[in-house]
N, C-alpha and C positions, 0 to 999 in steps of 0.2 A: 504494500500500500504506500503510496506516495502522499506527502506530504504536501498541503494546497501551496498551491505558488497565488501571492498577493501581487498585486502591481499598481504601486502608487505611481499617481500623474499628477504635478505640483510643481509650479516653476522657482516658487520660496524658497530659497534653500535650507535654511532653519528650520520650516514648516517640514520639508520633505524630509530631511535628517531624522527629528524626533520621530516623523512617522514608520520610516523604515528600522529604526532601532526600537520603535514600541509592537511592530509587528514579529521584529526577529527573536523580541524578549518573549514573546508568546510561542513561537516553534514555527512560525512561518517561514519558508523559504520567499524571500522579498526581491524584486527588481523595481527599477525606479523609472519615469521619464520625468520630462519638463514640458512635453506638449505634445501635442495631438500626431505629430513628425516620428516622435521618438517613441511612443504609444504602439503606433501602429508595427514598430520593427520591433519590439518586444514581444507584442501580438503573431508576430509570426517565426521568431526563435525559439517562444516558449509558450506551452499550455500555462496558462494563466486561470487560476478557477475565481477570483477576488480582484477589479479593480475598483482604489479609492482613490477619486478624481475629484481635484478641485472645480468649478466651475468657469474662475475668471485666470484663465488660463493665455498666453500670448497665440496670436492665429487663433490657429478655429477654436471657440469657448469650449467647453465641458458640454453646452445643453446643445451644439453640432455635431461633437466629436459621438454625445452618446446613443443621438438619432441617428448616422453613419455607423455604428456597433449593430445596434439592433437590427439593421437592416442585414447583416452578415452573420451573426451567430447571437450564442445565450450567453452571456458573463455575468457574476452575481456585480452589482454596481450599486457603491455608498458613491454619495456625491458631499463634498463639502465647501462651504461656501460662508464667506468672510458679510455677503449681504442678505441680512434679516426680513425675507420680502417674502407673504407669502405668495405672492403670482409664481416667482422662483419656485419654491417650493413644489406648488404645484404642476408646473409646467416640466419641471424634472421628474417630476411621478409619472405624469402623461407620458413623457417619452421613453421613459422606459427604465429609469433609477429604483433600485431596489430597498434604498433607503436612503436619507437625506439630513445631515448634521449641519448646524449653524454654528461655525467659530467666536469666539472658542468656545472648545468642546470638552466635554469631559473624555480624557483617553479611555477609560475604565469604562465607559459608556460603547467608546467605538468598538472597542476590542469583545465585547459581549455581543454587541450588532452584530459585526463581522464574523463572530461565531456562530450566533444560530442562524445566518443568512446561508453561509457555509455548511450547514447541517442540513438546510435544506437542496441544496445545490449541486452539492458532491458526494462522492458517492459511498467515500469512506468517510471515519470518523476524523475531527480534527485532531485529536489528541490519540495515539496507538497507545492500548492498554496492553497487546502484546509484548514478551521481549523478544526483538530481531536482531538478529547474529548473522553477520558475514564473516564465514571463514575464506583465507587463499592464502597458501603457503605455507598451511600451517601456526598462521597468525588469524587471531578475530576481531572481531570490531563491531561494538554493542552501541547502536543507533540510542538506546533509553540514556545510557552512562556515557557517551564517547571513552568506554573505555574501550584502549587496543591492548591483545592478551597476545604474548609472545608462545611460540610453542613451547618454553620450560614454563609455562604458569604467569610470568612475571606480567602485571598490570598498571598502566597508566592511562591515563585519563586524559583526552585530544585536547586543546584550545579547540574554540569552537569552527575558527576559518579554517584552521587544519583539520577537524572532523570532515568538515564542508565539502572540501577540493580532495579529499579520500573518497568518501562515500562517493558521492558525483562518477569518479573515476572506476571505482567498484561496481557500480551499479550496471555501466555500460564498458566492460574491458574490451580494449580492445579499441577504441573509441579517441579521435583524437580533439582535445580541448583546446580550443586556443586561451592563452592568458586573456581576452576579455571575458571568455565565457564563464571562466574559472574564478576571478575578480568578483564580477557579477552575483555568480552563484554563491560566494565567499562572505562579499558585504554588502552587496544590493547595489551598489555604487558603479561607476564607469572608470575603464581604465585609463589612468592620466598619463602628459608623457613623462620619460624616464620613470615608472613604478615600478618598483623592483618586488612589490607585495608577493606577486604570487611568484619569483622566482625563489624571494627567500621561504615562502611555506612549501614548497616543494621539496628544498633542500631540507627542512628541520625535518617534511615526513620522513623524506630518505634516510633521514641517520636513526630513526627506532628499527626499522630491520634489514635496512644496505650494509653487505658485508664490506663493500667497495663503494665510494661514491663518486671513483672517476667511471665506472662502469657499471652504472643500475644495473639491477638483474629484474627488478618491479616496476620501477616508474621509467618511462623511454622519454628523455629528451629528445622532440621532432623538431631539429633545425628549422628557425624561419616558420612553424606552425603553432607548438604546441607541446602538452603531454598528454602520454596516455599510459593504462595499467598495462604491461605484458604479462602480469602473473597468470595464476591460475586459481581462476575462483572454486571451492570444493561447494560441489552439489549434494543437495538431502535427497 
């Protein structure tokens, strides 16, 4: 079961920051844009089951972007919006807003909407009461704990960007990432230049079970591309 991907649209950067760190503190997998441009190429990188979109957005509003949505598929959709109007209001129900907050908001309000909106919407539960275990190579890695269990027993526990850009890579081996996607996936955020983020979370993965780390045996640096898992994932 996968994990709902959110996707905030907000040109604020403040606004958007809090929101993608209030959504990541709940267990959401987050991506972000700043307008209806950057929306739509996220819209088509990644299943999105959540977007919360500001209204007064640059180019095309929130109450265009979300009438061009619904004309293409189903997304659950909050809409938020800095103007206390009810026409707004309403006119965003009409088109097709699944729910609708007036800033400021209460976070602990959003994050409850967005959960039983999501409970209606998707297919799994938001929260996995399961515990999920990936084994490959004799090493595991516990989605509930991010903890990674070395084949003698020994346990540690991920930072959460290096849970991220493992999992990700485990899930699809084989599979190659490029550093925006992995960024992305990591913090919600866009890769800026010279970021060295994900080349140094790559490296810290590599040193819990790289015997060598001029020569992965697990994670393949793709010149010019990316990375990807070469291990081998152990099937149940």
């Amino acid at each position: 079961m996968q994990t709902p991907v959110v996707l905030i649209v907000e040109d604020e950067e403040v606004t958007r920051t809090n929101l993608v760190s209030l959504f990541q503190g709940e267990g959401y997998d987050v991506i972000e844009a700043i307008n209806g441009e950057e929306m739509n190429q996220r819209l088509a990188e990644s299943k999105v089951n959540l977007i919360v979109m500001d209204i007064n957005l640059p180019g095309k509003n929130g109450l265009i972007l979300a009438r061009e949505l619904r004309q293409k598929e189903k997304i659950g959709l909050i809409f938020l919006t800095g103007r206390d109007s009810e026409v707004d209001r309403i006119l965003g129900l009409e088109i097709g807003a699944d729910d609708y907050l007036t800033k400021p908001f209460n976070p602990r309000e959003l994050t409850i909407r967005a959960r039983n909106l999501l409970s209606r919407t998707v297919a799994q539960p938001v929260v996995e009461e399961h515990k999920s275990v990936v084994t490959f190579n004799g090493w595991t890695l516990d989605e509930n704990s991010r903890n990674l269990t070395s084949p003698k027993g020994e346990s540690r526990r991920l930072p959460k960007g290096e849970y991220r850009a493992l999992r990700l890579m485990l899930d699809t081996p084989g599979k190659i990432f490029t550093r925006e996607q992995l960024i992305r996936h990591m913090t919600g955020r866009e890769l800026r230049p010279n970021d060295r983020t994900v080349d140094v979370t790559i490296r810290r993965i590599r040193k819990h079970f790289e015997t060598d780390m001029d020569t992965p045996e697990l994670i393949s640096t793709i010149h010019g591309e990316g990375y990807r898992f070469v291990g081998n994932i152990d099937k149940d």
